[in-house]
Each structure stands twice: as structure tokens, then as C-alpha cells.
C-alpha positions in Angstrom: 34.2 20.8 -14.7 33.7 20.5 -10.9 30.6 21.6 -11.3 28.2 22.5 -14.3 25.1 23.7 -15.8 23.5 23.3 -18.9 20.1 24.3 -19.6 17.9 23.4 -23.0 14.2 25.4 -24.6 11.8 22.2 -25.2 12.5 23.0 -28.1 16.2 23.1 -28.6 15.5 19.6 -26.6 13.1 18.0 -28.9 15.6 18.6 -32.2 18.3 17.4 -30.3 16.6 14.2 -29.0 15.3 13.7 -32.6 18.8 13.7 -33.8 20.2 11.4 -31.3 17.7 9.1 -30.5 17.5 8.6 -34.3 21.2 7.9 -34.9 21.6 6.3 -31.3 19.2 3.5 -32.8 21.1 3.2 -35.9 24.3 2.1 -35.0 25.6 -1.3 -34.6 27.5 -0.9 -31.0 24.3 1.1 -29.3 21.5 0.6 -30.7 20.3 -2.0 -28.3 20.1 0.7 -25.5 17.4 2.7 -27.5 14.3 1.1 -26.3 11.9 1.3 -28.4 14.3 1.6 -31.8 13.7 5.4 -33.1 13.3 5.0 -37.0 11.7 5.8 -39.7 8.6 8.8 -39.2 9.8 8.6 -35.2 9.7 11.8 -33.7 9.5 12.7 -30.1 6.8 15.2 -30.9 6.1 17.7 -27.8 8.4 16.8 -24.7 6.4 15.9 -21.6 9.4 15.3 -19.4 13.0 13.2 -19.0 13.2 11.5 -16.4 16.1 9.3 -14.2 15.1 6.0 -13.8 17.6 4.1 -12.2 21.5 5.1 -11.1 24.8 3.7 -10.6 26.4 3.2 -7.3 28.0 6.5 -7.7 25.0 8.3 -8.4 25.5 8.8 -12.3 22.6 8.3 -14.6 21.9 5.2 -15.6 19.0 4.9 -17.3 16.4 7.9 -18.3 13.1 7.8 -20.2 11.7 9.8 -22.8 8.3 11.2 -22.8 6.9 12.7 -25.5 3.7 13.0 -27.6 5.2 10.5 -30.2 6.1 8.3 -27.8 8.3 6.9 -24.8 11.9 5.7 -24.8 14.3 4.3 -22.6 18.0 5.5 -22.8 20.3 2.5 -20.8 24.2 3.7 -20.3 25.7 6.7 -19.1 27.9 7.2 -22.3 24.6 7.5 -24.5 22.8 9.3 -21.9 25.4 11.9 -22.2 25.2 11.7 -26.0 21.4 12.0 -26.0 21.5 15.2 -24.1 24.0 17.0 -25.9 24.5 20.9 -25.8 25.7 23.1 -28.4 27.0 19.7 -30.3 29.0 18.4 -26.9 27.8 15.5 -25.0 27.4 16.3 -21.2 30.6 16.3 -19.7 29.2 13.7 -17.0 25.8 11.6 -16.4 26.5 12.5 -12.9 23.3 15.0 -13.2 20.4 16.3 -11.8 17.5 17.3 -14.1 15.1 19.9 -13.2 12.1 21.2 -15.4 10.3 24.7 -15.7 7.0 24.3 -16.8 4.2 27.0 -18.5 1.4 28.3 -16.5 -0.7 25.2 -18.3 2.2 22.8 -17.2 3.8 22.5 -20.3 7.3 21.8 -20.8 9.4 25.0 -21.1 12.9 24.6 -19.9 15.0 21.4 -18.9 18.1 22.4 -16.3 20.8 19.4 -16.2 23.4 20.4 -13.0 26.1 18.1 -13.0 29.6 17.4 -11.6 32.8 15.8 -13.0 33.8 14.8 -16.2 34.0 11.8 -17.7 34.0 8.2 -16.2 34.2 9.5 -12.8 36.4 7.0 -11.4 39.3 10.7 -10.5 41.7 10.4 -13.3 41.8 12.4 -16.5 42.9 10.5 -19.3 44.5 13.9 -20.7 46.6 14.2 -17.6 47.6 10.7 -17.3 48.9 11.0 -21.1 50.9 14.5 -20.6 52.3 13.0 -16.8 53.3 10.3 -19.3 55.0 12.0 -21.7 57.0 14.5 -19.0 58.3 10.8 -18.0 56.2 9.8 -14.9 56.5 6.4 -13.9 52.9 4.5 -14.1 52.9 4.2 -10.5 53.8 7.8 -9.9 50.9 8.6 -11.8 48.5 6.3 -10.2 49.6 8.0 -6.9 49.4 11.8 -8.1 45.4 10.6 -9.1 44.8 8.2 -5.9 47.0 9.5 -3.0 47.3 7.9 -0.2 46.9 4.1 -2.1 49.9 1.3 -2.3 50.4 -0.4 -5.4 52.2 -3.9 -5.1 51.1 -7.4 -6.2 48.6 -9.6 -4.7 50.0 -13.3 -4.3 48.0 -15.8 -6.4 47.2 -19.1 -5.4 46.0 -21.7 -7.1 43.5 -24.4 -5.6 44.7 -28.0 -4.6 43.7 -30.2 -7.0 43.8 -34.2 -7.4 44.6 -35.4 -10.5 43.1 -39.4 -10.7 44.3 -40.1 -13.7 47.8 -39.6 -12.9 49.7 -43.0 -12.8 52.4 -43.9 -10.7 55.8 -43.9 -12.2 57.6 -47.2 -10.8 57.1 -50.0 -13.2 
């Protein structure tokens, strides 16, 4: 999953969105990152374009809006980004993408080209080979190093601030 490519019709795009957006909006935990709810008769209608609005430090999509005929929505958080683009019934392995559009000789929609890179989170570890390191009987910090070479793992010292206590009383009688 270095790097990857998936590429949608407007079509293919528009039923998928429809889908997503309308169960995206639905449920309790994500809901509030559909903006504006898609219920009810919602439909995107013809796709004008998706677009990257804003990005994480690391580049990976953060937020992305939703132009369509019926409307215009807001997608906030790379997990539902990925799940509002899926392909072939798999969210994007990333949102560390890079969308690209071929439009008709009248400028109309035709294809949308997501290239991306990684999988997951991002952060350099795979979960899958954290769990099978694990189970071969690497130590955690064997594994942290195998992911993140080069790094030291040890405590930090914690201190606590000085503070007065004015209500304490002394103790001679």
C-alpha cells in the first residue's frame, strides 16, 4: 500500500456518495461530521466536483466538500473521508490522497482519480504486525523499535509543582 490508485465513473461516485453520505448522517458516533445531515429525499444528484478543503499536519485529508446538483456537503475526519470514498465496498486505505478529475468536452464531471499513499493512521506501525510480532513473543519495546528505529524508550521523570498548603497547622501544642 505504498502507493495507490483508485479511480471512480461519476457515476459509480454519485451511488456511492448516496450510500455513505446517507448512513454517515445516521449514525450516532458520526453523524455530526456530515454537514448538512443527508436524510430523507437527499441525493447528491449530478456530481460537480470533491474537493480538499483543509489537511492535517501530515498532509492527509481532512476535510472535503461535496458538490452536487442536490446540494453541497462537508465531510470533517479522515476516517469518514475514507469511508465516503469507498471503492469496490473498501474504504480508501488512507486520506493521505490527491484527487484529480477528468471532465467531458462540456466540462462535466466524468472520472474522479484519488492517488494515495500508506495505509491507515499513518503514524508507521501496522496494527496487524504489531499483533503477529506479539504473538512470536516480541517484547513491546522490541516492537516499538522494529516500527521506529533509531528512537530510545525510557521514562521521563515527573515532577510535581511546589505548593503551599495555608491551612496546614503546626503540630506542637
Amino acid at each position: 500500500h505504498y502507493r495507490w490508485t483508485r479511480m471512480w465513473t461519476r457515476l459509480q461516485l454519485e451511488a456511492q456518495l448516496n450510500q455513505a453520505l446517507r448512513k454517515l448522517s445516521q449514525d450516532g458516533f458520526t453523524k455530526r461530521f456530515v454537514c448538512p445531515a443527508f436524510g430523507g429525499a437527499n441525493r447528491v444528484g449530478e456530481l460537480k466536483s470533491i474537493t480538499v478543503t483543509r489537511r492535517g499536519r501530515s498532509g492527509k485529508a481532512m476535510a472535503i466538500v461535496i458538490q452536487g446538483t442536490g446540494g453541497t456537503w462537508t465531510v470533517q475526519k479522515e476516517f469518514l473521508i475514507r469511508k465516503a470514498l469507498s471503492h469496490a465496498g473498501k474504504m480508501l486505505p488512507s486520506a493521505n490522497i490527491v484527487l484529480s478529475d477528468d471532465r467531458t468536452a462540456g466540462g462535466k464531471l466524468a472520472t474522479l482519480t484519488a492517488r494515495g499513499g500508506g495505509f491507515g493512521h499513518g503514524v508507521g506501525m501496522s496494527q496487524y504486525g504489531a499483533g503477529a510480532l506479539s504473538r512470536r513473543g516480541y517484547h513491546y519495546s522490541q516492537i516499538l523499535q522494529h516500527y521506529y528505529r533509531g528512537v530510545a524508550i525510557g521514562t521521563l521523570p515527573i515532577t510535581f509543582p511546589h505548593t503551599h498548603d495555608h491551612d496546614q497547622k503546626d503540630d506542637a501544642p
